[in-house]
MARLUMKE-444669 format. One record per residue (C-alpha): x, y, z; chain; residue in three letters; residue number from 1. Coordinates in Angstrom, 1 decimal, decimal comma. Example, Ala and Ser with C-alpha at 12.3 -4.5 7.8 and 13.67 -1.06 7.14 Angstrom:
2
east:north:up:chain:resn:resi
12,3:-4,5:7,8:A:ALA:1
13,7:-1,1:7,1:A:SER:2
This chain:
252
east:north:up:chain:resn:resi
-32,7:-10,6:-11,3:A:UNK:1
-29,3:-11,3:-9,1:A:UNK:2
-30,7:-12,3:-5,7:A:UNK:3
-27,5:-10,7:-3,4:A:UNK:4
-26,7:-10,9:0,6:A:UNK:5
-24,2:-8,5:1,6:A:UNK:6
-21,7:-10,0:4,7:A:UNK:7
-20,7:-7,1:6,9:A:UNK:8
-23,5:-5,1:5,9:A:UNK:9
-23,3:-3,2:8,9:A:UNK:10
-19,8:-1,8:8,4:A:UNK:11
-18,3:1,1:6,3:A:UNK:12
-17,8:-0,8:2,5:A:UNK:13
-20,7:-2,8:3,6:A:UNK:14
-23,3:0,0:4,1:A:UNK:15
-22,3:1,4:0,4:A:UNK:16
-22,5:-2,2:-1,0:A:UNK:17
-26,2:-2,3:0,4:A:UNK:18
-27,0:1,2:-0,9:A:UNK:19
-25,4:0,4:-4,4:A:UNK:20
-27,2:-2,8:-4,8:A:UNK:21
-30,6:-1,4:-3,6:A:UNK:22
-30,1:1,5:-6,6:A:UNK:23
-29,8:-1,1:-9,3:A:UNK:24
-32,8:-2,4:-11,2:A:UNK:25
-30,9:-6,1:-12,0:A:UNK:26
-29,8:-6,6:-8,7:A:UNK:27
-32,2:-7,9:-5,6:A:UNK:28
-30,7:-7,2:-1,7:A:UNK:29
-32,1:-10,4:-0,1:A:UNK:30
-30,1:-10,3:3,0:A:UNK:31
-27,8:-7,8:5,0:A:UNK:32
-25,5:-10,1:7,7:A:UNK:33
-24,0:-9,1:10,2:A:UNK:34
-22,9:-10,9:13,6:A:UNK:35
-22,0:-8,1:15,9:A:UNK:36
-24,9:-5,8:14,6:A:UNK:37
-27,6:-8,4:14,5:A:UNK:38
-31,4:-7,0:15,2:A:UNK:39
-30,7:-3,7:13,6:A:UNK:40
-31,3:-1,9:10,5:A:UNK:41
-30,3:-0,5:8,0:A:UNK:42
-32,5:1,6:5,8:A:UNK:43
-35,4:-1,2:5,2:A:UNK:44
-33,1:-4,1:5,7:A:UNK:45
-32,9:-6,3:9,0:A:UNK:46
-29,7:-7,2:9,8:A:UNK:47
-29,5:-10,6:10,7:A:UNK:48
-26,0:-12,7:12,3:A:UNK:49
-26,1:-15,2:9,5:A:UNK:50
-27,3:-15,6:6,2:A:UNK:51
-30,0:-17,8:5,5:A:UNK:52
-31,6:-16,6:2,3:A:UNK:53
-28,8:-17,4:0,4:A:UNK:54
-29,3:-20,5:-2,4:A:UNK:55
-27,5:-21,9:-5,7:A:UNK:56
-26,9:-18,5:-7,9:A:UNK:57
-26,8:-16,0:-5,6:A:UNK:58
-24,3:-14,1:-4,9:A:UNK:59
-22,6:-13,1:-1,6:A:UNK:60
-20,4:-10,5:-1,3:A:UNK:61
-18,1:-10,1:1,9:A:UNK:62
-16,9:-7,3:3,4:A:UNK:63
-16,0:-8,3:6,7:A:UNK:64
-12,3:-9,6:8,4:A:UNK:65
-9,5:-12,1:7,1:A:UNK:66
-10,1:-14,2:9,7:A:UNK:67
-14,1:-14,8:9,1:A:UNK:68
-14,1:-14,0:4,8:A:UNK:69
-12,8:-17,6:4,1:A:UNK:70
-15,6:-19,5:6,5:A:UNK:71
-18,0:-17,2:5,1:A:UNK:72
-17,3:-18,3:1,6:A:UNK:73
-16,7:-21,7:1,9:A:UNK:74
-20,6:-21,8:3,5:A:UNK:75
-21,9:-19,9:0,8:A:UNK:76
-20,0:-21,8:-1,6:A:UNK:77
-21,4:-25,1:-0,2:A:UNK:78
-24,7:-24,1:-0,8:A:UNK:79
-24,5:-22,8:-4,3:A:UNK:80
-23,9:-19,5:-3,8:A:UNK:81
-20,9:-17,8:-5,2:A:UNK:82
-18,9:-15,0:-4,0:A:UNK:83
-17,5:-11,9:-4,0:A:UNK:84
-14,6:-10,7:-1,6:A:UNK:85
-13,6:-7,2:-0,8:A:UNK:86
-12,0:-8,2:2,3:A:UNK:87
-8,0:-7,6:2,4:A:UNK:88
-5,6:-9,8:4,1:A:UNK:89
-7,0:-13,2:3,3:A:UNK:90
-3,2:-15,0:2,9:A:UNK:91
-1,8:-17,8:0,2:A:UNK:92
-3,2:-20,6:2,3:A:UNK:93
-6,7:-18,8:2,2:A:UNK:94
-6,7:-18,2:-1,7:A:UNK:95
-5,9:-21,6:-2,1:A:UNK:96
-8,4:-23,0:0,0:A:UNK:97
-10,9:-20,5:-2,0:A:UNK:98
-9,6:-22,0:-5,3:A:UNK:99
-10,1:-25,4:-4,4:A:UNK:100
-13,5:-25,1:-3,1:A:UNK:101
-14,6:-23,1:-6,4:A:UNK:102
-13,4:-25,7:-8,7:A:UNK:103
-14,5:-28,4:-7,1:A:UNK:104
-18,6:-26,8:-7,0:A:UNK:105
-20,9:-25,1:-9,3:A:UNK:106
-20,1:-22,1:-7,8:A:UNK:107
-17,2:-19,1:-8,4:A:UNK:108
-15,2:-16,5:-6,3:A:UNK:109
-13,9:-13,5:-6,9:A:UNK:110
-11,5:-11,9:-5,0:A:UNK:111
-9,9:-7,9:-5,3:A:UNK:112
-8,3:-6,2:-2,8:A:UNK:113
-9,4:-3,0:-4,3:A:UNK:114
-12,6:-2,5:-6,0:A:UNK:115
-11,3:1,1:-7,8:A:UNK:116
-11,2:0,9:-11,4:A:UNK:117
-8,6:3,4:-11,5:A:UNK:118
-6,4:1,3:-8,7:A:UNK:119
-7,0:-2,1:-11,6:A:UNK:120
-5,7:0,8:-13,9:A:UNK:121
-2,6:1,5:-12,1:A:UNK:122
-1,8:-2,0:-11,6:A:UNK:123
-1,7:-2,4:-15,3:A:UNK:124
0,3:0,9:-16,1:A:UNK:125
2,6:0,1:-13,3:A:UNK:126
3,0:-3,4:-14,8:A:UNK:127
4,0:-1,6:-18,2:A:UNK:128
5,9:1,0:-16,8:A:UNK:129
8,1:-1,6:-15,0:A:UNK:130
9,7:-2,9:-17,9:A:UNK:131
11,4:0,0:-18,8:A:UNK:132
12,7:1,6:-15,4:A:UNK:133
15,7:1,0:-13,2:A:UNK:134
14,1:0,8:-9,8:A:UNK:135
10,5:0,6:-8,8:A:UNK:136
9,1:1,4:-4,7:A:UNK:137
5,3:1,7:-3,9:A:UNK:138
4,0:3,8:-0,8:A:UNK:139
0,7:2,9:-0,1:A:UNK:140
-1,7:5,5:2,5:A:UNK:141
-4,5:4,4:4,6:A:UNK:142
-6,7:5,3:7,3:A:UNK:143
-5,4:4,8:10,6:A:UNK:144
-8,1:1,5:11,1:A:UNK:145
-7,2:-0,4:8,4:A:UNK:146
-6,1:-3,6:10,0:A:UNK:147
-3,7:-5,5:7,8:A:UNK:148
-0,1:-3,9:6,2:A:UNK:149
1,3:-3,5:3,3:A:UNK:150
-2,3:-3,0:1,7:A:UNK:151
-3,8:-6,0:-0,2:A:UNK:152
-3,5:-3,9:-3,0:A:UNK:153
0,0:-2,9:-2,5:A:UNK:154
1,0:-7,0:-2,1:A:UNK:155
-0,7:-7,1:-5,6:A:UNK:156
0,6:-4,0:-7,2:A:UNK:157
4,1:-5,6:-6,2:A:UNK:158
3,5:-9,0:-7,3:A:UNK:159
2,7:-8,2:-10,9:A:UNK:160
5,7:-5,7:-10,8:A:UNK:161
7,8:-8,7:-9,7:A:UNK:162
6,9:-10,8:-12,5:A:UNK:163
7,3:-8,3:-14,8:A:UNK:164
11,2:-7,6:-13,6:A:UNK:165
11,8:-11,2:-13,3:A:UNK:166
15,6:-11,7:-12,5:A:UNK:167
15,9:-8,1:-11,3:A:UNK:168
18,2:-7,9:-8,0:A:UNK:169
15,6:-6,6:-4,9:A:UNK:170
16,4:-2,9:-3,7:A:UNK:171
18,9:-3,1:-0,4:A:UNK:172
17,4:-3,4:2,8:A:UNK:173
19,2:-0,1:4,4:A:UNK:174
21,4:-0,3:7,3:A:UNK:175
20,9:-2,3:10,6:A:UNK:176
20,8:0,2:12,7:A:UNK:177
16,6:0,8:11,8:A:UNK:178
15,0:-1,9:10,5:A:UNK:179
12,6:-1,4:8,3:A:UNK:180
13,2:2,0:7,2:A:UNK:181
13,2:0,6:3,3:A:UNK:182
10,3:-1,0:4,3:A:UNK:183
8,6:-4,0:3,4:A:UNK:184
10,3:-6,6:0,9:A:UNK:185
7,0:-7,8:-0,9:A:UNK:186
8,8:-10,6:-3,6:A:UNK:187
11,7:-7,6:-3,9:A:UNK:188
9,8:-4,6:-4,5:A:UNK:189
10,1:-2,2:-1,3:A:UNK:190
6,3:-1,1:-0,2:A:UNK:191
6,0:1,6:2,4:A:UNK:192
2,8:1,7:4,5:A:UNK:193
1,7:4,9:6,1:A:UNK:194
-1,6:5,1:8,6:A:UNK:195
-3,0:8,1:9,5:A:UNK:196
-6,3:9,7:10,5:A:UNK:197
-7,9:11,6:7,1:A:UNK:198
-6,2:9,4:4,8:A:UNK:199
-9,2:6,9:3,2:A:UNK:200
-6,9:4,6:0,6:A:UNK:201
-4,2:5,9:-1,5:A:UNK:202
-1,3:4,0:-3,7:A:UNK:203
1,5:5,6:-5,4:A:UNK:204
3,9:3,6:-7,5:A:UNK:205
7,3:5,7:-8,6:A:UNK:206
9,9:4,3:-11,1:A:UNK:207
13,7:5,6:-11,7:A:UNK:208
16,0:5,5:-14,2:A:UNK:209
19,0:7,7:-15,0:A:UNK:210
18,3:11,2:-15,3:A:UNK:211
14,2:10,5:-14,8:A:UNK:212
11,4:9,5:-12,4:A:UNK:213
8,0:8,4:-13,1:A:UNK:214
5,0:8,4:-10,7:A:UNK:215
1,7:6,7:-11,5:A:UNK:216
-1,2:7,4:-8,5:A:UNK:217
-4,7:6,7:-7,4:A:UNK:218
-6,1:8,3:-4,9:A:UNK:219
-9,7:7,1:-3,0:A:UNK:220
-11,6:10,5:-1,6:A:UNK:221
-15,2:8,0:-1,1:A:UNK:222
-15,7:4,7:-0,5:A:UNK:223
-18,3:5,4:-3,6:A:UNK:224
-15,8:4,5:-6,1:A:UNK:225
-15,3:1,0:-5,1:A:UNK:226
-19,2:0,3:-6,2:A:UNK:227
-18,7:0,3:-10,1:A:UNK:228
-16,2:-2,3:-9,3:A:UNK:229
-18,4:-4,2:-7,1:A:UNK:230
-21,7:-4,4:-9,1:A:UNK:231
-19,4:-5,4:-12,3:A:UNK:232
-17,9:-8,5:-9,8:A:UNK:233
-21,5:-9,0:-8,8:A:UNK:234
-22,9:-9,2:-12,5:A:UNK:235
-19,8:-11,4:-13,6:A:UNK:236
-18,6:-14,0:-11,0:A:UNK:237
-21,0:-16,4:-12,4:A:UNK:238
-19,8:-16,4:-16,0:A:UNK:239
-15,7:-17,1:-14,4:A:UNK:240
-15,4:-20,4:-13,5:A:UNK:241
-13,1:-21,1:-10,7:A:UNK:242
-11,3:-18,6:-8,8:A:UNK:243
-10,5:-14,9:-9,9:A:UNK:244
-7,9:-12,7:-8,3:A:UNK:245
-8,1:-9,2:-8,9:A:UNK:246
-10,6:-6,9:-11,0:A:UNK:247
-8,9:-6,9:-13,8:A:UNK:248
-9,5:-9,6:-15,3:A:UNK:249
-13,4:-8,4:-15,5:A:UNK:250
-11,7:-5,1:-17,4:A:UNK:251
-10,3:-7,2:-20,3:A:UNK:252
């Protein structure tokens, strides 16, 4: 039995993490935090303002703000625990810090800014499909509260695409009359971000050539989806040493 605490229980992905973990028969919930809904509940579960159950082989997972994921793990990681991150936005300096504090304990992280099996699939279509096209944007759709832009997903949609088309020249910028019309430059790839009330999470990837487009999309209509993801993270972080970006590497 996995004993798991969920961090942000009390908000949107954390609610379905806590429903998704309490429908599992491997899985234990042992603690719902969360610091600005501490005192109520959710279902049977007290939520508390920090965890405290948490020991060496649990597992947290964190679905909560940049700003606070990184503290939260490096306190569960100092304690044994390892960790799984939903959270998006967490920056270079932040994954590095992650990294070293995983290789230096007995503990692991992983990190995925998109718990979707079909978003880990279009990453590695797109990653295919990129070495045989022209050009390559991304336009990425979210709900009008998602905080941080281009997606997390989007920066690492158009990472692997960059490595992919190593030595390719970046798409122009557009004129200088409207910045940022072409968008973000994410290492050369243009990424569009759109936010708007009734989208949930949505990433469309579309390659030209001459005489040809291709378009490869996911599209999220429940947070639901992201669980499979999550309960495979949950099950696997502490069989990957280290730190692991991404869920595909757990789809290998």
């Amino acid at each position: 039995m996995i004993r798991v605490g969920v961090l942000g229980a009390a908000g949107r992905m954390g609610r379905e993490v806590v429903r998704a973990v309490g429908g599992t028969e491997d899985l234990e919930l042992v603690e719902a935090v969360d610091p600005r809904h501490a005192g109520s509940r959710i279902g049977d579960v007290a939520v508390l303002a920090a965890p405290t159950a948490l020991s060496a082989g649990d597992v947290a997972v964190d679905f909560t703000r940049p700003d606070a994921a990184v503290a939260n793990a490096r306190a569960c990681l100092q304690r044994g625990a390892h960790v799984v991150i939903g959270t998006t936005g967490i920056g270079p300096e932040g994954l590095e810090e992650l990294r070293t504090l995983a290789e230096a304990g007995p503990a692991n992280v992983i990190v995925a800014p998109n718990f979707a099996l079909g978003a880990a699939l279009l990453e590695r279509f797109a990653v295919e499909a990129a070495r045989h096209f022209d050009a390559v944007e991304l336009i990425e759709l979210h709900h009008d509260g998602k905080l941080d832009a281009p997606s997390g997903t989007a920066i690492a949609i158009a990472d692997r695409i960059a490595a992919a088309r190593a030595g390719v020249p970046a798409a122009p910028a557009g004129d200088d009359m409207h910045p940022g019309a072409r968008g973000a430059d994410v290492e050369g790839i243009r990424v569009h971000s759109v936010r708007l009330p009734g989208a949930l999470a949505h990433h469309e990837v579309i390659f030209g050539g001459p005489g040809q487009t291709l378009t490869i999309r996911h599209d999220t209509t429940d947070r639901s989806c992201y669980m499979p993801g999550v309960l495979l993270a949950i099950r696997s972080v502490a069989g990957r040493p280290g730190l692991t970006v991404g869920l595909g590497p757990l789809l290998s």
